[in-house]
N, CA and C of each residue as an Amber inpcrd file, in Angstrom:
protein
   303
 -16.2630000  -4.8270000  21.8490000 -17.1090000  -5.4300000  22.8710000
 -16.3370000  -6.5570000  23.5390000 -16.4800000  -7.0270000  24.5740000
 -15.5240000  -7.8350000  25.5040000 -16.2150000  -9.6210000  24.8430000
 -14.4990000  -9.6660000  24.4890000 -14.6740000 -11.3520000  24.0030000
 -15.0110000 -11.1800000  22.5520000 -14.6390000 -10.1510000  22.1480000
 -14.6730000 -10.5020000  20.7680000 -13.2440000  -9.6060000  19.8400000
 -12.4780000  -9.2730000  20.8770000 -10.8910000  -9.0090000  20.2740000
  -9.9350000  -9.8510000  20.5570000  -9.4620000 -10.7590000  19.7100000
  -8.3010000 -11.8180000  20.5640000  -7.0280000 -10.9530000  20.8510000
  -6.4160000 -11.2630000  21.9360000  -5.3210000 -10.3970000  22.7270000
  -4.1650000 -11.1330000  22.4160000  -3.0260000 -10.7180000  22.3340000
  -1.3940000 -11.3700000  22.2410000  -1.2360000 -11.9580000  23.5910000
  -2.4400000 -11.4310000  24.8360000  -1.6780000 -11.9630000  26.3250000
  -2.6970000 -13.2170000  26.0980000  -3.8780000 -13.5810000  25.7340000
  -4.3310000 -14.7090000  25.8890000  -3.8120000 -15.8900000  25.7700000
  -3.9590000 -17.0570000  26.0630000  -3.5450000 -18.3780000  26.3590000
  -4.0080000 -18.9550000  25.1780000  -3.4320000 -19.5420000  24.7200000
  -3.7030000 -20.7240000  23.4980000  -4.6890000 -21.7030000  23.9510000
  -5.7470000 -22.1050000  23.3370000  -6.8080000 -23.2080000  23.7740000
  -5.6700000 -24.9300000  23.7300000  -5.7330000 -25.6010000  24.7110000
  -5.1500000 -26.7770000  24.8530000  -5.5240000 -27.5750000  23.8160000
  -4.8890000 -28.6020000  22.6350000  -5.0480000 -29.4320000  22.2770000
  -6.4200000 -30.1820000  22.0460000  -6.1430000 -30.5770000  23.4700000
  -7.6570000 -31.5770000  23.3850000  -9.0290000 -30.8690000  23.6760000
  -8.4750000 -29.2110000  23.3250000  -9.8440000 -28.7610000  23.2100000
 -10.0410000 -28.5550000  21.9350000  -8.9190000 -28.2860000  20.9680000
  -8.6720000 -28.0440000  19.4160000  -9.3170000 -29.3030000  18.7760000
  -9.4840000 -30.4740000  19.3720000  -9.3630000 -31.6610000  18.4820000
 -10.7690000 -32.0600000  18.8310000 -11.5700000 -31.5720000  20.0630000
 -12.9460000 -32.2070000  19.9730000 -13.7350000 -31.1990000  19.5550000
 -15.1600000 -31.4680000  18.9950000 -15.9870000 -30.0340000  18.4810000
 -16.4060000 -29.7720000  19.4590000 -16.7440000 -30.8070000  20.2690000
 -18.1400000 -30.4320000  21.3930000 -17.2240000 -29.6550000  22.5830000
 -16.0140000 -29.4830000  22.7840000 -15.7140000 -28.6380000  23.3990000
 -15.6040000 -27.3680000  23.6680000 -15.7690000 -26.9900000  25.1290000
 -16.4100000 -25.1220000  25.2010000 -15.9080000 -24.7740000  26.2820000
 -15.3900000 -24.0030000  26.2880000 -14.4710000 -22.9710000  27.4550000
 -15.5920000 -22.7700000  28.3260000 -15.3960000 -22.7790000  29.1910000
 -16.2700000 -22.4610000  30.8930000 -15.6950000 -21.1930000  31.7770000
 -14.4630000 -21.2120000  31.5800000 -13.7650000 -20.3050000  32.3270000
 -12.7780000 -19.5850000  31.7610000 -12.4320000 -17.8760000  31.9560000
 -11.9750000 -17.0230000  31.6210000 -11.1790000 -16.5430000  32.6320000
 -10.2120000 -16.0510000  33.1740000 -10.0030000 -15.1310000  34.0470000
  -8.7210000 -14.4630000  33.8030000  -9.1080000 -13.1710000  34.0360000
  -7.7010000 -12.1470000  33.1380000  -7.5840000 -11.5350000  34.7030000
  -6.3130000 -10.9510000  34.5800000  -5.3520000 -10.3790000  35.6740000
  -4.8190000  -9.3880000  35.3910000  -4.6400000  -8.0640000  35.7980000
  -4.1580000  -6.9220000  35.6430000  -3.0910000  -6.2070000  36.8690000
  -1.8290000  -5.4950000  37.1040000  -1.3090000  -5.0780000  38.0770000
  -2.4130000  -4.0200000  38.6220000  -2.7690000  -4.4650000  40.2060000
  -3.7460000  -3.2030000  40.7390000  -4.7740000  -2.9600000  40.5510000
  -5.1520000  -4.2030000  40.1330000  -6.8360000  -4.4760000  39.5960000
  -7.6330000  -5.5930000  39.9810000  -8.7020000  -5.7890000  40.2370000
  -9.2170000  -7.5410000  40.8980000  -9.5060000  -8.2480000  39.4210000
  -9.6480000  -9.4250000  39.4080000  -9.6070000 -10.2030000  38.2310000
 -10.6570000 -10.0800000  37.7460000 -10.5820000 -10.3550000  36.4610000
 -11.8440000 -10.3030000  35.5840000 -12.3780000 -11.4700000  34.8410000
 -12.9910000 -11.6680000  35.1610000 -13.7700000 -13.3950000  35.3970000
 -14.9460000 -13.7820000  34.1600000 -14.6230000 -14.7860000  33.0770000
 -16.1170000 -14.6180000  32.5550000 -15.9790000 -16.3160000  32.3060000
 -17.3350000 -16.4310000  33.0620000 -17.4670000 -18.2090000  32.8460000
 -19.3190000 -18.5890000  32.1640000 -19.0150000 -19.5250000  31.9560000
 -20.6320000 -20.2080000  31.6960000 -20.3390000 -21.3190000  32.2400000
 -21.9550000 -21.1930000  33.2690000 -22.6000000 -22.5260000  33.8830000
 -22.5240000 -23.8230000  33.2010000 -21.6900000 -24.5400000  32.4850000
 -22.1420000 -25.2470000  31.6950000 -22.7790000 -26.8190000  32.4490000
 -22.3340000 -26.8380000  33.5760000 -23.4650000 -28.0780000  34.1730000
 -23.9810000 -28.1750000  34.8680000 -25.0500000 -28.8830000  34.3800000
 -26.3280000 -28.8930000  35.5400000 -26.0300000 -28.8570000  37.5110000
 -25.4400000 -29.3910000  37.7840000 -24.6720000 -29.3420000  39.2180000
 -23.6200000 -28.7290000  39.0770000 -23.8010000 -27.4720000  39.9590000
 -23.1350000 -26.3760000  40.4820000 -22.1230000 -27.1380000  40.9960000
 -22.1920000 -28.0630000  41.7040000 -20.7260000 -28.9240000  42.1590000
 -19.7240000 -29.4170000  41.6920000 -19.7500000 -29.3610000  40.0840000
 -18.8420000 -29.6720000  39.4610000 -17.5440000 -28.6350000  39.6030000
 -17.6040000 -27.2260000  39.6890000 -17.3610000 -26.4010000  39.7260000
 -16.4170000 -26.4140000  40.8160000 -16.9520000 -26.9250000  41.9940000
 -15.6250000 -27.6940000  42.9630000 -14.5160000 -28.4100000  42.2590000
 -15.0870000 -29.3300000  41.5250000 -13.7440000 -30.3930000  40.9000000
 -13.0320000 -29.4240000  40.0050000 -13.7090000 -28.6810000  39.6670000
 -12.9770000 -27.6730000  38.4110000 -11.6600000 -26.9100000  39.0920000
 -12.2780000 -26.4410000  40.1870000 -11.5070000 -25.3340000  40.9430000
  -9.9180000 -26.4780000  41.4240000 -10.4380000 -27.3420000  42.0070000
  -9.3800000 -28.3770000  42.9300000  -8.3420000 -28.6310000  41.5230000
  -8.6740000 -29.0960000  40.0520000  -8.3900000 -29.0760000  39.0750000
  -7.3760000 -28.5330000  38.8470000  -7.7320000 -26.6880000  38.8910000
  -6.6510000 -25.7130000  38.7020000  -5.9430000 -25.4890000  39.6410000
  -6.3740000 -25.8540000  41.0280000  -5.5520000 -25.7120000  41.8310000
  -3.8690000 -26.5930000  41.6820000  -4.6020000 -28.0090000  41.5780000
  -3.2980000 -28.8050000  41.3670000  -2.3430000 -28.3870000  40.1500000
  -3.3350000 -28.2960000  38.9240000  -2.6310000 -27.9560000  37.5280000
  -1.6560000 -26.4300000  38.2190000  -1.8160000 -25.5200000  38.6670000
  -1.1350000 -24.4680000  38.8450000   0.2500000 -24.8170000  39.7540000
  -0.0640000 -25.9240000  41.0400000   1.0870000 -26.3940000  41.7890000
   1.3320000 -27.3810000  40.7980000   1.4030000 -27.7660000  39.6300000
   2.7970000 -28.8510000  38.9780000   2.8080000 -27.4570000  37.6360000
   2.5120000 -26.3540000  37.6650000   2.9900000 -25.3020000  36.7960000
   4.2860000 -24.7170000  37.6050000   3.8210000 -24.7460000  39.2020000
   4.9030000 -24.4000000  40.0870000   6.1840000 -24.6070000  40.0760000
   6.0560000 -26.0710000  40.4330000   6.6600000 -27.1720000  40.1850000
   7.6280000 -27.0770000  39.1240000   7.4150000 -27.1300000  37.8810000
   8.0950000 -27.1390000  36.6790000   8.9000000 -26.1850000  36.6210000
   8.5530000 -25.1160000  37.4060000   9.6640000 -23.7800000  37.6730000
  10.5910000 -23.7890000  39.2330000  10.5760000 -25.1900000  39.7010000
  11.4000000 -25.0280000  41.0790000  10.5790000 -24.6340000  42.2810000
   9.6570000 -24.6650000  42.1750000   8.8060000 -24.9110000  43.5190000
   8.0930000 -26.4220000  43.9190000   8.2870000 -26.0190000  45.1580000
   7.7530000 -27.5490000  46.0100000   6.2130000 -27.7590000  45.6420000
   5.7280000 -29.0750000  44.9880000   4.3290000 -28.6210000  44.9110000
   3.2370000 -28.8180000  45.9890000   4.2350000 -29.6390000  46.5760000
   3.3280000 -29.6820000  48.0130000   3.0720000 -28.2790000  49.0640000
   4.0940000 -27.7540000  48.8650000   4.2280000 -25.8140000  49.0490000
   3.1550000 -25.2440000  48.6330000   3.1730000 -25.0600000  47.4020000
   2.5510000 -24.7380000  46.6100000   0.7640000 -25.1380000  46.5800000
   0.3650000 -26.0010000  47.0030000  -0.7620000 -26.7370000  46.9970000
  -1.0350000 -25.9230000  48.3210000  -0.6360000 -26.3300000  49.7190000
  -1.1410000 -25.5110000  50.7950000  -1.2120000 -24.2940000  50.5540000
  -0.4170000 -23.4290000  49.7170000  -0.4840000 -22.3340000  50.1500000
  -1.5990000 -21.9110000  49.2390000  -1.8690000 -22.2120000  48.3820000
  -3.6140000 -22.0690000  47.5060000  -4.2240000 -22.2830000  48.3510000
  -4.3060000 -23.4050000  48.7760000  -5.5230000 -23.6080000  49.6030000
  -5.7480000 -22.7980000  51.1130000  -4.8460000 -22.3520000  51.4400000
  -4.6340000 -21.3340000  52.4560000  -5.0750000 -20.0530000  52.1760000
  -5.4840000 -19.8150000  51.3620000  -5.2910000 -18.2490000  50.7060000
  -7.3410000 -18.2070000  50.2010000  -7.4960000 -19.7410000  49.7730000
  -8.7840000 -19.9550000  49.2940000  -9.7340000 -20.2130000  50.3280000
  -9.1850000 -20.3310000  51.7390000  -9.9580000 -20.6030000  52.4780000
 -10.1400000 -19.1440000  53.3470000  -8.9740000 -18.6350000  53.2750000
  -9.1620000 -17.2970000  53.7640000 -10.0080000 -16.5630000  53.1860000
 -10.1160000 -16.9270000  51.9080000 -10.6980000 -15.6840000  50.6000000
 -12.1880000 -16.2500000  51.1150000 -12.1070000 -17.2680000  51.4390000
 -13.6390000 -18.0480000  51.9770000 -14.3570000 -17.7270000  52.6710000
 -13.7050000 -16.9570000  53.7730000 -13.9860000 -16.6130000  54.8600000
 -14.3260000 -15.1870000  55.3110000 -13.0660000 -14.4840000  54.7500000
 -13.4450000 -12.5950000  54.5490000 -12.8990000 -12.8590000  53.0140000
 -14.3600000 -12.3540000  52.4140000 -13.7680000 -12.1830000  50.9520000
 -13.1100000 -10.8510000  50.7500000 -12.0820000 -10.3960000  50.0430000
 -11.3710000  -9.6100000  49.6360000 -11.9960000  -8.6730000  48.7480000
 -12.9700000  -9.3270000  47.9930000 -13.8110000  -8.5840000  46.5730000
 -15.4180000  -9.5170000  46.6320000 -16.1440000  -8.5720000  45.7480000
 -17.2980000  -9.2050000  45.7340000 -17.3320000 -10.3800000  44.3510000
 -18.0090000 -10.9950000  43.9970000 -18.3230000 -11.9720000  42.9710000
 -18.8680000 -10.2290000  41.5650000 -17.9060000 -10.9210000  40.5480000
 -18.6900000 -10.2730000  39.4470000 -17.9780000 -10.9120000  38.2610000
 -19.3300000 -11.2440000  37.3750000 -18.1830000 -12.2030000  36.1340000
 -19.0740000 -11.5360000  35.1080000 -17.9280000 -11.2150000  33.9820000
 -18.6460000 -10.3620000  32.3060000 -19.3590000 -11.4260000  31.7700000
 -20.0100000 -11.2420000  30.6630000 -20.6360000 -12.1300000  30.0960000
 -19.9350000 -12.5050000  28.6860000 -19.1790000 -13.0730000  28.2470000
 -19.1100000 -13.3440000  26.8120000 -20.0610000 -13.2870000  25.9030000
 -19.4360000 -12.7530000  24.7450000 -20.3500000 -12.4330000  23.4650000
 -20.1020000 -13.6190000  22.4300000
């Protein structure tokens, strides 16, 4: 059943999520060649707007992942956000996220 086989491609939980109890994953998203992503999150706060800061979050965290491999992160930053505003605009795919078990 989905979310209950741990995978060799999954990501290690960060530190300071290992070290607090009250911490809880919100967001999932797996990637496949030739496939749209596969998304599984929980609402966890009351304002849906947080979910903005979350996103802007990964955005930056991904441009200084860039970064660390020889890309400009200022490059790197527009061109997310270029791509997110497009995706904004004509979405590419519809919204669909699994549910964790």
């Amino acid at each position: 059943m989905f979310g209950r086989h741990p995978s060799s491609n999954a990501l290690e939980a960060p530190p300071a999520a290992l070290a607090n109890p009250q911490a809880v994953e919100v967001l999932r998203v797996w990637a496949a060649p030739g496939e749209p992503q596969q998304i599984a999150l929980r609402p966890n706060w009351s304002d849906a707007g947080a979910w903005g800061l979350l996103l802007v979050d990964v955005a930056r965290n991904a441009a200084e992942a860039y970064s660390r491999e020889g890309h400009d992160r200022t490059a790197v930053l527009s061109r997310i956000k270029a791509l997110f505003d497009a995706e904004w605009s004509e979405p590419t795919d519809t919204a669909r996220t699994e549910r964790s078990q």
